[in-house]
C-alpha positions, 0 to 999 in steps of 0.5 A, a space after each residue: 500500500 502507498 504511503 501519504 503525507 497529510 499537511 495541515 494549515 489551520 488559521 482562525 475560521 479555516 483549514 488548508 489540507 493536502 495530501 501527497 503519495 510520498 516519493 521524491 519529490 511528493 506528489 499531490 493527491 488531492 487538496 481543499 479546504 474548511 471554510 467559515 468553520 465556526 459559523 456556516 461550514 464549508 468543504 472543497 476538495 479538488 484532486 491534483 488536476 484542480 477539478 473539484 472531487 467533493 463538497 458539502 456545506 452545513 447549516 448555518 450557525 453550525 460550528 465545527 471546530 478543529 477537533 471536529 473538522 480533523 475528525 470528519 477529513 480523516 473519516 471521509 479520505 479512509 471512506 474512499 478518496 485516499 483509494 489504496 494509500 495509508 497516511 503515514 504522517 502529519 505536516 502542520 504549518 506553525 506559524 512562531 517558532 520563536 527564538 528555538 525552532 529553526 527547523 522543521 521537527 517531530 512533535 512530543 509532548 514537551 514540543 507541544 508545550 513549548 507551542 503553545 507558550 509561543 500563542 501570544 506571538 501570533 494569536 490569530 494562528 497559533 492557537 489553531 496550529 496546536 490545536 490541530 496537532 491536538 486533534 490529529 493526536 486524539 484521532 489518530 495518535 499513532 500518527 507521526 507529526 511534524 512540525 513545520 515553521 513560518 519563523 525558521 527559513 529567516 533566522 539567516 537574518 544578519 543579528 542588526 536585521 532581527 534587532 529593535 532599538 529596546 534595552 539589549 535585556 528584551 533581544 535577550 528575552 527573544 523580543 526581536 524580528 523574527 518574519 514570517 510566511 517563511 515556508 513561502 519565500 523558501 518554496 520561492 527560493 528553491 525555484 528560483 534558478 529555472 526561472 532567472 539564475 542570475 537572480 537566484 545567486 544574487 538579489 531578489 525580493 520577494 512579494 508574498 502578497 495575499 490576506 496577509 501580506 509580506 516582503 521579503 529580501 533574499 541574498 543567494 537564496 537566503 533572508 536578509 530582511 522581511 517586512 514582519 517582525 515580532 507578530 504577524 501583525 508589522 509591516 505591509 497593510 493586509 487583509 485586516 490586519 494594520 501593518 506599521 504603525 507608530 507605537 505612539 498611537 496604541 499608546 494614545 488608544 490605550 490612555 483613552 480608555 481602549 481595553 487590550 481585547 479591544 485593541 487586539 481585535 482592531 489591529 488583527 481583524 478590523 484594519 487593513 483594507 477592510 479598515 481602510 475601506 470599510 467595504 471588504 477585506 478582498 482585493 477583487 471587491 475592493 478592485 470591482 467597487 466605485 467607492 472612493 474609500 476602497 479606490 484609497 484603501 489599494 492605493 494605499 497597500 500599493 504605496 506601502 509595497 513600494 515604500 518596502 520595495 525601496 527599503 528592503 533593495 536597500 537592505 540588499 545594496 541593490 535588486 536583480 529581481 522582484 518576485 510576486 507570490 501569495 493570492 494578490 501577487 498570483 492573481 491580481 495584474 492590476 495590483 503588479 502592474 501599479 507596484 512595477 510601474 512604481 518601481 521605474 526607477 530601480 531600472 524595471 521596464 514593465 512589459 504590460 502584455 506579459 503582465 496580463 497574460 499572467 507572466 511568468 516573466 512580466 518585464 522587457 528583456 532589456 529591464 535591468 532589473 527583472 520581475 516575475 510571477 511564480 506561484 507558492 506551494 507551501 504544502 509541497 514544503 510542508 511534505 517535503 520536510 515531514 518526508 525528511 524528518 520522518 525518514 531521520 527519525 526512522 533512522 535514528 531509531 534503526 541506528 538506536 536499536 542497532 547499538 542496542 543488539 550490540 552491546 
């Protein structure tokens, strides 16, 4: 019987899965996802070719939380759609890793306590990281799972790029920039050289623009720089999250009598474009809209990405190519097109046609400095590192064993 590899992707109202035969390299099964978990459940499967293999939607007040969402995927792909393959183990997508994980590990209990303590560093996600963990331990505990972090491809950071300007006692206590869609920029980086050697060597920033939305700076493959920093929340506008903001101002909501819920809720869920719009948080509704407050919220998440641009090319001491990643970056040519014309003058010569057709390569072979469309597949990332440890740890145990028999 094949063996499969599930990776999991849980946030705050959905969860990603897919499902690989184990090979090298992995090769998809299927994926889908839940959608509105916890107030009009939705779920989508669509095998390897895209076409779509199953849906169901519940009632609506209806709520499945991670436990019962695990529980019902689980039971349906042994049902019928995992055919003659046996799932052999588990990739979750972590989001902090915090100062420890810079690697991708295999899941105990200490390691799940040491998870958890990371929640208050991304509380839009982690809660549901481990509490995905948690339902796939109570289903299926002979299940192997690996975790797989968002933090660790950026600990190549040089220290001066992690750091704040706080007492050095906080960046001993693992306040710093730490970044994050991790799992993405080193799907990006990987691929790089089919696409544009030149800047696979050299320097490449990388836009992963989608609901939540970042920027990273890559040298020779590596991160150098990155927009987020301590939480998910810093650097570009996002779906409804802030991005930068003067500290001095959560301050000034705090002394005007603002609780810290409250606070949490208006930086995490009720900013970004939907703030700034006040429409959606959706670049489509916001692209198809005539207000003018949904005209200023893509102005502005097109200026804070070329504001970032300049910053991290600087980072770099230069750019030989901008990558565009994420559901914006992949799919949005008018968002592209705005950023590239801004980015004139770092030598891109924009090729418009390209730009609609989708790219892959969006600028005239005379640009000095290139831009592309390449699409992410952190899934692919998540197998290929649960494959990895697995087969490590199955190593260390043979080699334990053999020690063993010896002695």
């Amino acid at each position: 019987m094949p063996d499969a590899l599930l990776t999991l992707n849980a946030g705050s109202s959905s969860l990603k899965f897919s499902v690989f035969r184990d090979g090298d390299p992995p090769l998809l099964i299927f994926r889908g996802q839940f959608e509105e978990l916890m107030t009009q459940p939705r779920f989508l499967v669509r095998d390897a070719a895209g076409d779509v293999v199953r849906e169901q939607e519940w009632k609506a007040t209806t709520a499945l939380g991670d436990k019962e969402a695990i529980e019902f995927l689980l039971d349906w792909g042994r049902s019928g759609m995992l055919g003659e393959h046996r799932i052999v183990a588990v990739g979750h997508r972590i989001v902090h890793g915090g100062i420890r994980f810079t690697e991708p590990v295999m899941i105990d209990p200490q390691i799940l306590l040491e998870l958890e303590a990371l929640v208050p560093l991304a509380p839009l996600h982690q809660s549901h990281n481990v509490a995905a963990i948690k339902a796939v331990a109570r289903h299926a505990p002979q299940l192997p799972q690996v975790a797989c972090f968002d933090t660790a491809f950026h600990r190549s950071q040089p220290a001066l790029a992690q750091a704040f300007a706080l007492p050095r006692r906080y960046f001993e206590q693992g306040v710093l920039r730490y970044g994050f869609h991790g799992l993405s920029y080193e799907y990006i980086s990987s691929r790089l050289s089919e696409f544009d050697p030149r800047a696979a060597v050299g320097r490449t920033v990388v836009a992963h623009l989608g609901n939540g939305a970042s920027m990273c700076a890559l040298f020779a493959g590596n991160s150098i720089a990155t927009t987020m920093s301590f939480t998910p929340i810093d650097g570009l506008p996002m779906g409804t999250r802030c991005g930068t903001i003067d500290p001095g101002v959560l301050l000034h909501l705090l002394k005007q009598g603002m609780e810290l819920p409250e606070l949490e809720k208006l930086l995490y869920y009720e900013s970004g474009l939907l703030g700034v719009s006040g429409i959606s948080s959706d670049v489509r509704t916001l692209l198809a809209s005539s207000d003018r407050a949904a005209a200023e919220a893509l102005e502005l998440f097109v200026y804070r990405c070329s504001r970032e641009l300049g910053s991290l090319a600087a980072a770099l001491g230069g750019i030989d190519a901008l990558v565009f990643t994420g559901g914006i970056g992949a799919n949005a040519a008018t968002i592209r097109a705005r950023i590239c014309r801004d980015a004139r003058w770092l030598g891109l010569e924009f090729d418009e046609e390209a730009n609609a057709r989708g790219g892959p390569r969006l600028t005239r072979a005379d640009s000095r400095l290139s831009a592309w469309v390449i699409a992410t597949n952190e899934e692919l990332m998540i197998a290929l590192h649960t494959r990895r440890v697995l087969a490590s740890s199955l190593e260390t145990i043979r080699s334990v064993k053999h020690e063993d028999s010896s002695d």
